[in-house]
C-alpha positions as CSV (number, residue, x, y, z in Angstrom):
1,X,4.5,23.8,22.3
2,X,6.9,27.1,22.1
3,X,9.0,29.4,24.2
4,X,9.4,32.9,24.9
5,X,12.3,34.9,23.9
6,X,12.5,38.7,24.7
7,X,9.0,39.1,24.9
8,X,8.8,37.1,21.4
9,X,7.2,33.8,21.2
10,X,8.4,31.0,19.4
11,X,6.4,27.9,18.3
12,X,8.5,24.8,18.7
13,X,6.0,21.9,18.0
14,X,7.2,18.2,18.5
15,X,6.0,15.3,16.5
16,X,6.6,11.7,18.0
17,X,6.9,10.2,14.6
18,X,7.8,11.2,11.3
19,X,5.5,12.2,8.4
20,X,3.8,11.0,5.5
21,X,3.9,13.3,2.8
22,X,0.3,14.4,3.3
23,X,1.2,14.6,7.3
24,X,4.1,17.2,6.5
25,X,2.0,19.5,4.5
26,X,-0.7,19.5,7.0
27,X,1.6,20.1,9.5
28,X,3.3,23.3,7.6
29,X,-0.9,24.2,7.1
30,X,-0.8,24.4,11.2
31,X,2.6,25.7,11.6
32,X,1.6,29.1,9.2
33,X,-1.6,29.0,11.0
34,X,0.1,29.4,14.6
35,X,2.5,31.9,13.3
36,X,-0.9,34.2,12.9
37,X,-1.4,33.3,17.1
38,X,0.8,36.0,19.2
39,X,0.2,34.9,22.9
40,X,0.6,38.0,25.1
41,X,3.1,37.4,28.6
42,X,0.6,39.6,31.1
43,X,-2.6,38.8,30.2
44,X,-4.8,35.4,31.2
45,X,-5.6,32.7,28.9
46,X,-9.6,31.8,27.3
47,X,-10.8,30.0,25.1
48,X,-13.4,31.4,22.3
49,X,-14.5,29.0,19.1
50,X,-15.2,31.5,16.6
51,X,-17.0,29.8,14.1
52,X,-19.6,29.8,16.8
53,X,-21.3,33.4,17.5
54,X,-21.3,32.8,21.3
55,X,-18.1,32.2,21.3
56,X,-18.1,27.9,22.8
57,X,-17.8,24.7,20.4
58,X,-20.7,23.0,18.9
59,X,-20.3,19.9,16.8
60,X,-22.9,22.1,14.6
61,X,-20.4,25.1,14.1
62,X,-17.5,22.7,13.7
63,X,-19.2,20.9,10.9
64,X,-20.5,23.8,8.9
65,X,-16.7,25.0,9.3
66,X,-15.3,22.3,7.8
67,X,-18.1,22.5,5.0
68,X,-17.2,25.7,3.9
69,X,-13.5,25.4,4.3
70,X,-13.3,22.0,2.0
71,X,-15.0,22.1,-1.3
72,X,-17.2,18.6,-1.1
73,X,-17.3,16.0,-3.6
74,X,-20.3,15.8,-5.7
75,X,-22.2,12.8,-5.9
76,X,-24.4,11.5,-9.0
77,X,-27.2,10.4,-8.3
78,X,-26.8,7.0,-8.3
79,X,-24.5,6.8,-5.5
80,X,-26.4,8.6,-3.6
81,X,-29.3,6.5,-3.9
82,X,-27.3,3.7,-3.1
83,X,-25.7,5.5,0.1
84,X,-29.0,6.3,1.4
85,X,-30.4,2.6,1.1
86,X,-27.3,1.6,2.5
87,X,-27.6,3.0,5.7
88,X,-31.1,1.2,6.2
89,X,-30.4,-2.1,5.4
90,X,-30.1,-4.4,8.7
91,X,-26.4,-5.4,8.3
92,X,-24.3,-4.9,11.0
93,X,-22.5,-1.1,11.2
94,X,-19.3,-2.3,9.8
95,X,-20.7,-3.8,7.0
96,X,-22.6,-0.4,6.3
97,X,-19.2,1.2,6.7
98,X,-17.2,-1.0,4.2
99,X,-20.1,-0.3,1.8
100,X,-20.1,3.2,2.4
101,X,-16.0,3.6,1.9
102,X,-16.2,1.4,-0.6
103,X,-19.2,3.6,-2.9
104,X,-17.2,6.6,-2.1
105,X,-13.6,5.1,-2.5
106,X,-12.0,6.0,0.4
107,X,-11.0,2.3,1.0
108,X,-7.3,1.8,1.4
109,X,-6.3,0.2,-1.6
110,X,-2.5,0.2,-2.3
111,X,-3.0,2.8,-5.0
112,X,-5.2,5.3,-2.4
113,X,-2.0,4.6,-0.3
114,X,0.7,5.5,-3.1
115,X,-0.8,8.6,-3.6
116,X,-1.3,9.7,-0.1
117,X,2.8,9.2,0.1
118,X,2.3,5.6,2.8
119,X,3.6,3.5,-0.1
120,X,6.8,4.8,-2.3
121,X,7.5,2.2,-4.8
122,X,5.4,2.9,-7.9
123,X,5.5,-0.9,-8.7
124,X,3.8,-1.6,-5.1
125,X,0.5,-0.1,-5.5
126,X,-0.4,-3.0,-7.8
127,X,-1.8,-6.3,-6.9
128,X,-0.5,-9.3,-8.4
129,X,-1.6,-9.1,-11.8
130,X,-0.8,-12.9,-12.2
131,X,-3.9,-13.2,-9.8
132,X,-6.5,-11.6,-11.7
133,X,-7.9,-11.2,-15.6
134,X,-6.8,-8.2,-17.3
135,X,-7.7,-5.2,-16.4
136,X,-7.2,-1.3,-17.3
137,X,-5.5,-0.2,-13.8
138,X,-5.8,3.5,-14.1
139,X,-9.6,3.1,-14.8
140,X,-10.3,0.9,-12.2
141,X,-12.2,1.7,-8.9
142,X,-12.9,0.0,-6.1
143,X,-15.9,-1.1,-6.9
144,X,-15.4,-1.9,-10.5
145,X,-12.8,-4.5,-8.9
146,X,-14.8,-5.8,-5.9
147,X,-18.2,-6.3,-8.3
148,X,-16.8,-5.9,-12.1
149,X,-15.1,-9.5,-12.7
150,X,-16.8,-12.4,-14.5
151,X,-17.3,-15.3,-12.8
152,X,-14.9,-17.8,-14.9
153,X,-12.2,-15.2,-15.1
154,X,-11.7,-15.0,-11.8
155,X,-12.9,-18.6,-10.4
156,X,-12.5,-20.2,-13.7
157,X,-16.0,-21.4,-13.7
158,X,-18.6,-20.2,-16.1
């Protein structure tokens, strides 16, 4: 964690493995963070979560933090109809999950990937495009792919 040096002390964080690009910046994010955090040598340790008033951690408090620390997405309306009947359909949970990533496109698709920094070459974030009928890549989402193909281009039926 860190070290003290003539009444100075140093952080000295170790990572077991190395980072993605999003991991490093995120990890500098901390780093500047904990240079804000001067432990003081003669005086005893507590804890105190200060987005809560009293002072102890609520999963209330942590949420509303990370609410107004991150600016949210906005949803149309259409999406979020869907989400909300999503979530009451009788499918198992990881169905509702896949359908919920997948409206919101957080699925892991090799392009999400690529631009996260997990995959480097530019020509792997693209299926096979042997595989499937043409399509404009930089306009297509996930669900555009998953629901947006015509029968006989991609099972060459009608």
């Amino acid at each position: 964690m860190g070290s003290w040096n003539s009444d100075t002390w140093t952080w000295n964080l170790l990572w077991t493995a190395e980072f993605t690009v999003t991991d490093a910046v995120t990890a500098a994010d901390l780093l500047a963070l904990l240079q804000q955090v001067r432990p003081a040598c003669d005086s005893s340790d507590r804890r105190k979560w200060l987005p809560n008033t009293a002072g102890f951690f609520t999963v209330k408090s942590a949420y509303t933090q990370l609410q107004n620390t991150y600016a949210l997405e906005e949803i149309d309306s259409f999406t979020a109809k869907v989400l909300k009947r999503l979530w009451k359909i009788n499918v198992p949970s990881k169905v509702s999950i896949f359908g919920w990533r997948l409206l919101l496109e957080k699925l892991p698709t090799r392009e999400a990937l690529f631009r996260k920094g997990v995959v480097n070459n530019n020509n792997e974030r693209w299926i096979d495009s042997s595989l499937i009928p043409p399509l404009d890549v930089k306009r297509a989402s996930n669900t555009g792919i998953l629901f947006g193909w015509q029968r006989r281009g991609v099972y060459g039926g009608s």
